[in-house]
N, C-alpha and C positions, 0 to 999 in steps of 0.2 A: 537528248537528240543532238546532232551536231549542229553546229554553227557554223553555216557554209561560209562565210564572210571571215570567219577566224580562219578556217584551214585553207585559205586562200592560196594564202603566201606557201602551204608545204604540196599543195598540188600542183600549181602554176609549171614546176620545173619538169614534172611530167610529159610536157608538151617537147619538150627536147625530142623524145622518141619517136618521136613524128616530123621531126625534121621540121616546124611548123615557123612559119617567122608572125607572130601574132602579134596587133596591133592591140588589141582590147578583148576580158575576158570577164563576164559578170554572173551571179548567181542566179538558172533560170528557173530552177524548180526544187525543190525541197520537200519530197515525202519521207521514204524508207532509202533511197537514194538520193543525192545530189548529184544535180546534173548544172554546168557551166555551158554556154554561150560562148563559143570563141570566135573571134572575127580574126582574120587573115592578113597581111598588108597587100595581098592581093584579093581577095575580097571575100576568098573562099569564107564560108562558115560550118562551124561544126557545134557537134554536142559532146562535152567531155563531161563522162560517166562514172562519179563513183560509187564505188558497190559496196552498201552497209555491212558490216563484219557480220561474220558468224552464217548466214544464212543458204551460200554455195562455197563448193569451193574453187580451189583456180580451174579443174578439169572441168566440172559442172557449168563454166559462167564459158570457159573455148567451146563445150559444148552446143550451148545456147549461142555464140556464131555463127557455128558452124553450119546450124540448122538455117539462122536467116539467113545465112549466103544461099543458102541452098533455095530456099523459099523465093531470094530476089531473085537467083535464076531463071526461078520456075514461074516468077511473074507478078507473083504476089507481091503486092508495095507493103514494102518494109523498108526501116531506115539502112542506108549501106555502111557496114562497120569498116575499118580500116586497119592495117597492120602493119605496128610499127614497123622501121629501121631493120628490125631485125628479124621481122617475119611471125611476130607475137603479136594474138589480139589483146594482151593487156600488159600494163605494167604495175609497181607495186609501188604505195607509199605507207611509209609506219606512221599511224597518227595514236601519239598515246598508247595506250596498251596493245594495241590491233594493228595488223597489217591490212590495206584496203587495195584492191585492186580497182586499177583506175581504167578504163577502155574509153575509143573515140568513135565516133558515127554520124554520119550528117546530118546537118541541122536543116530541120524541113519548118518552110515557112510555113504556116499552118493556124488551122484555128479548130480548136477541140469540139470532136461533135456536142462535147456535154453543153457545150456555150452555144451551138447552133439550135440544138433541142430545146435550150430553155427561150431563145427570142421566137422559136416556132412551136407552139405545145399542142396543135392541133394534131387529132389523129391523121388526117390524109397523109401529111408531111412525114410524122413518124412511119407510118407503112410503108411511101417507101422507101424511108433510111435503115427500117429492119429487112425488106427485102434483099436490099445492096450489102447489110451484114449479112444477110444467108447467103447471099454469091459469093460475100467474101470468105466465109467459113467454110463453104463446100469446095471453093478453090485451095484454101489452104489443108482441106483435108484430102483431098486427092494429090496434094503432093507428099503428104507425110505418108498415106499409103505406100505411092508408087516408090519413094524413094529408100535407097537401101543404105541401112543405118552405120555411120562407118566402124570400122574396128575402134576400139577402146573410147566410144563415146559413152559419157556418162552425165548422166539426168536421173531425178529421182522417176519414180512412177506416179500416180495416180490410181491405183488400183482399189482392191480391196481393204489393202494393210496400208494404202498411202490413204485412202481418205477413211478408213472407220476400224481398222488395225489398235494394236496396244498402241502404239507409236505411230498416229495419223501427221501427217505434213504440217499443218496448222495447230496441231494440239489434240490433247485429251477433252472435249468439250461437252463432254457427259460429267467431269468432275470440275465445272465450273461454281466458285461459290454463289453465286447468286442461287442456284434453285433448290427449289424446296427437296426433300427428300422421294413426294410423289411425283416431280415433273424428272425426276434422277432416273427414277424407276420406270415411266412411259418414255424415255430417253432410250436406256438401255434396252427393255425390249422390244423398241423399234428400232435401232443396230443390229440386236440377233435378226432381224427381220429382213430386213435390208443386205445385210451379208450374204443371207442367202438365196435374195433373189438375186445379187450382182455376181456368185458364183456360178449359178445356173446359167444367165445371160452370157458370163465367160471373158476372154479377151481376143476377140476375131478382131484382124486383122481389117477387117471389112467394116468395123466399129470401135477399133480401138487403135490406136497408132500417139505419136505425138500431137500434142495440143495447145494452143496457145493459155488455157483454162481462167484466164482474167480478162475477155472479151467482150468490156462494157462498154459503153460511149465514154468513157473519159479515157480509154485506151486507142482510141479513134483520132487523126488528124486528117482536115479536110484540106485538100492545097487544089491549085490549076488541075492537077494531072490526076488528083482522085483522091479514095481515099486509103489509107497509110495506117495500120496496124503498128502499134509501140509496144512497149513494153513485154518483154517478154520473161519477166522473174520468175513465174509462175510457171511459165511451159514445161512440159513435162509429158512423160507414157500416161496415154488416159483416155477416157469416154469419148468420142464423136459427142455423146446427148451433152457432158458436162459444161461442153462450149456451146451450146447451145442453153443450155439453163442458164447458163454465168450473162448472157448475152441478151437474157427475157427477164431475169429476175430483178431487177429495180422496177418491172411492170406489174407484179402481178397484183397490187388494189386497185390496178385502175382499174373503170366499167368498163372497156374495151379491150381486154387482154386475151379474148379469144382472138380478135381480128389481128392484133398485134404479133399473136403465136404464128396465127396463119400464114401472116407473112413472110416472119422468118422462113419459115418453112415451104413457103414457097420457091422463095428466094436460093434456098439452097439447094431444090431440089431442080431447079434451072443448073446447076454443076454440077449433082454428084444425085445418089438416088440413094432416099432410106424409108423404109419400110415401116406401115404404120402399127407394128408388132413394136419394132425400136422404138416409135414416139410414145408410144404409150405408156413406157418409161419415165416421159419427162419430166413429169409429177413428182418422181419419186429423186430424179436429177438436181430439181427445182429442191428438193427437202433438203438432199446433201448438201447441197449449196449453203442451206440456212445453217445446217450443222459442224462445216468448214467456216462459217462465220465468227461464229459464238469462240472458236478455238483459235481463230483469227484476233478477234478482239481482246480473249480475256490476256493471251502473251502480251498486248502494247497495252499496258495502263498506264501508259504516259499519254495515250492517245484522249483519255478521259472521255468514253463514251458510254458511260453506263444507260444512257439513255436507250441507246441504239442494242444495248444488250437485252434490256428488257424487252424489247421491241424484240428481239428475235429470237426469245425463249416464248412470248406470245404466238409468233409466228412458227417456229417449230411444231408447240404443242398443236396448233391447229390442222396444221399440215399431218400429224400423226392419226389424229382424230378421223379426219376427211379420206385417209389413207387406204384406214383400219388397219392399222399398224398396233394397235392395243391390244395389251393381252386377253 
């Protein structure tokens, strides 16, 4: 992984394309991206973004601008990106082998739901932080609806072949080495299973549009004015339910995760209306999730979570069982 602190000095010059006269610039966050903290001589603050190799590319990541501009117009708080000098949301640096593209957006003062949830773990509190995410889901999916996609924008999908296809977004996660040969085989035909009930369901516009698809509390910032939707690597063509599973599923051992569901779902159906035909779905949304997981984790073995893999080939099989997804 990179060493934000090492590629300091070769991104720092970056900030030229923004015409920016910066006083101070330190490492703020370091997952799958690094992202910098830059402070202004006038006081402005930003966040400068660089985007791990390999995983968009430069049309895919203007893409994903393109879409938040469009969201910030439409109301939705999102961070506001910026563009250079010369009219480009990004610029490039060669670090090593890889060319990285580096983009700027404001730095919101903020404090991550995930930290608010954990000094607050009572359910009252969490219901209604999952209500204000269902208003915020159903606000931002009524703008991906209404909104008309522009010429030669590119994103991957989320579809059939984007999450359970030869070539899924996240991996092949049926040929993960950890499982046994019979958890391989209740895998696979619970994908023919699955296939063909998300082919049937289809891709209406009405349920299918662009997505934020990584819509947890730790993609969440709380500030004065509200709260602020980050991250958007993940976004993509895909499910209304998928943002909506991606958004419940760190809940579902708790004993209160019907009341939790409820809310959500209340919450969003205060902005948009979905039919409890589509939720009855979300079960099987909620599965996908665990199976974009497994194919998520087994790519970064640098992440060392075999823990958390075991944990979710337990959860998988369960969820197949409960399904009747078995042959």
């Amino acid at each position: 992984m990179d060493d934000p602190a090492a590629i300091l000095h070769r991104v720092k010059p970056c900030l030229a394309e923004w015409n920016l006269g910066v006083s101070s610039i330190e490492v703020a966050a370091h997952a799958e991206n690094v992202v910098y903290k830059v402070v202004c001589d006038d006081q402005r603050e930003y966040a400068l973004r660089v985007h791990r190799p390999g995983y968009h590319t430069l049309d895919e990541l203007i893409a994903e601008q393109m879409w938040t501009a469009a969201l910030h117009d439409y109301g939705v708080k999102v961070p506001q990106a910026f563009q250079t000098v010369h009219g480009d949301y990004y610029t490039q640096v060669k670090l090593g082998n890889s060319t990285r593209y580096v983009g700027l957006v404001e730095w919101l003062d903020a404090q991550p739901m995930r930290k608010i949830l954990e000094q607050k773990p009572g359910t009252q509190f969490l219901i209604l932080h999952l209500e204000e995410l269902g208003r915020i889901a159903g606000h931002l999916h009524n703008q991906a609806t209404a909104w008309q996609v522009p010429e030669h924008f590119v994103r991957h999908s989320l579809n059939v072949e984007g999450l359970l296809g030869e070539s899924p977004f996240w991996g092949r996660f049926w040929e993960i080495p950890q499982l046994s040969s019979q958890q391989r085989d209740r895998i696979l035909t619970a994908r023919t299973a699955i296939i063909e009930v998300l082919e049937t369901y289809g891709e209406n516009p009405r349920t299918y549009s662009m997505i934020h698809a990584d819509l947890h509390q730790g993609n969440l910032l709380v500030t004065d004015a509200g709260i602020y939707v980050i991250d958007f690597d993940d976004a993509g063509f895909g499910w209304h339910l998928y943002d909506l599973a991606v958004a419940l599923y760190s809940y579902q051992d708790r004993f209160d995760f019907d009341e939790l569901k409820d809310a959500i779902i209340r919450g969003y159906r205060d902005e948009r209306s979905i039919s409890d035909a589509d939720l009855s779905l979300l079960p099987l949304f909620l599965l996908i999730r665990s199976m974009a997981s497994m194919g998520w984790v087994n790519a970064r073995p640098e992440l060392e979570q075999q823990d958390h893999m075991s944990y979710l080939i337990g959860k998988v099989d369960k969820a197949i069982v409960e399904l009747g997804l078995t042959a």
